[in-house]
N, C-alpha and C positions, 0 to 999 in steps of 0.2 A: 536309113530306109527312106527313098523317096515318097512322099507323099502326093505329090504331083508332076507336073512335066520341070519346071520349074524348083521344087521346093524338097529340103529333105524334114524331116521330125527334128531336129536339134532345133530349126529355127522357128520351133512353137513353144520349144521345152524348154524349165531352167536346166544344167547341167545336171543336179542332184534327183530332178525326175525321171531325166534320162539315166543317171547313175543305178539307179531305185529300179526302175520298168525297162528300159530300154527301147524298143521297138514298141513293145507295147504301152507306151507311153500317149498310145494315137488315143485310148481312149479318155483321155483328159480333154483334150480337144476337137470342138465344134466342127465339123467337117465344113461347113459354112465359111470356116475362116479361111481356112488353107483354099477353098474355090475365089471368095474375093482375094486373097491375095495372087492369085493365078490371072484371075481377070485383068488385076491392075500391072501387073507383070507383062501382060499380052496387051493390054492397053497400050503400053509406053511404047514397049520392047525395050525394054532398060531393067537395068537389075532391080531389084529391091531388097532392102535391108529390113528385116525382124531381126531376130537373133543371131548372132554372129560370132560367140562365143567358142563355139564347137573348131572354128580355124585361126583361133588367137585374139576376136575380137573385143570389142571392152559390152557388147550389151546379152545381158542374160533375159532381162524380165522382160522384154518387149510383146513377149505371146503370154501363155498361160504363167500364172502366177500364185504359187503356194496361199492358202487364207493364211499363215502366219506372215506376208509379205509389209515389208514396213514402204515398199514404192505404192504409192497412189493411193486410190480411197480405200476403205474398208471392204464395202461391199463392190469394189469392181466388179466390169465385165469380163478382165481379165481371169480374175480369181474362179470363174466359172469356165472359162475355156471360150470365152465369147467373144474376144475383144485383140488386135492387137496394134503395136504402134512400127510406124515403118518410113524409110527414105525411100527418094526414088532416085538411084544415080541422074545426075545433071536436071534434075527439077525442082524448081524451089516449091517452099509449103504454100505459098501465094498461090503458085501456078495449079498444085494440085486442087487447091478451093475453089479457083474459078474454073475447072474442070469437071468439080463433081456440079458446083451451081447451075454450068451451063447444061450438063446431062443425068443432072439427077434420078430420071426413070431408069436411065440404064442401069446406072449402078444401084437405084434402089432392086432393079430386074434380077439383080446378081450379089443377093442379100445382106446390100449395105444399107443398118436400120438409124446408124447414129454414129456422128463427129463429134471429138470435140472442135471446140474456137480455137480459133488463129489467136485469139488473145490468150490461151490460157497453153496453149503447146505449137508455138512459131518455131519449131527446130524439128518439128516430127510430125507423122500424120497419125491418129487415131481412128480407126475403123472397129465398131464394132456389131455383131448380128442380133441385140435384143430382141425381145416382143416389146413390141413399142403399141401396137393396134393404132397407127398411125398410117397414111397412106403414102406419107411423105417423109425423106427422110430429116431425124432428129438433130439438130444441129444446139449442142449444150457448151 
């Protein structure tokens, strides 16, 4: 099921969510997230990688993630439907950080509330929509 112009439900979903719900599997995740990955997809005009699983790829947990999930913290944003991790074909993570630095309203505009650091995930981007009651976005 397409989610958006861009984007279908696999690449929010583990496989076994989708095995479990299927379509209806939209309701685990944050609509929020499927719009910022939309943005940053129209931002580029370059693909982007969440999950990738559903056409042979190797990443399942990059969007929502089971609370039994042994990738990342405990309490993720993931594990709520909030959070997810992504490439952006021909762009390095460098390049996406000084992109969000240098426009930060905008994509704060387009409910990005928190990153993680270039020191703790240099191979991916993390995006995700918390309540932060910040006005800026969170950079952890």
């Amino acid at each position: 099921m397409k989610v958006s112009k861009n984007f279908v439900i696999q690449e929010f979903v583990t496989p076994k969510m989708y095995k479990d719900l299927g379509d209806k599997a939209i309701i685990l995740i944050d609509e929020r997230i499927i719009q910022l990955a939309q943005y940053v997809r129209d931002r580029f005009k370059k693909s982007v990688t969440v999950n990738n699983w559903h056409y042979g790829g190797e990443y399942k947990y990059r969007g929502v993630r089971p609370y039994n999930c042994k990738v990342g913290a405990k309490y993720s944003q993931h594990k709520y439907g909030r959070a997810f991790d992504f490439t952006v074909e021909g762009i390095s993570i460098k390049e996406l950080h000084k992109d969000i630095n240098k426009n930060q309203k905008e994509y704060f505009a387009n409910h990005l509330r928190a990153v993680e650091s270039i020191h703790k995930a240099d191979t991916w981007m993390h995006f995700d929509v918390r309540f932060s009651n910040l006005n800026d976005i969170f950079w952890f």
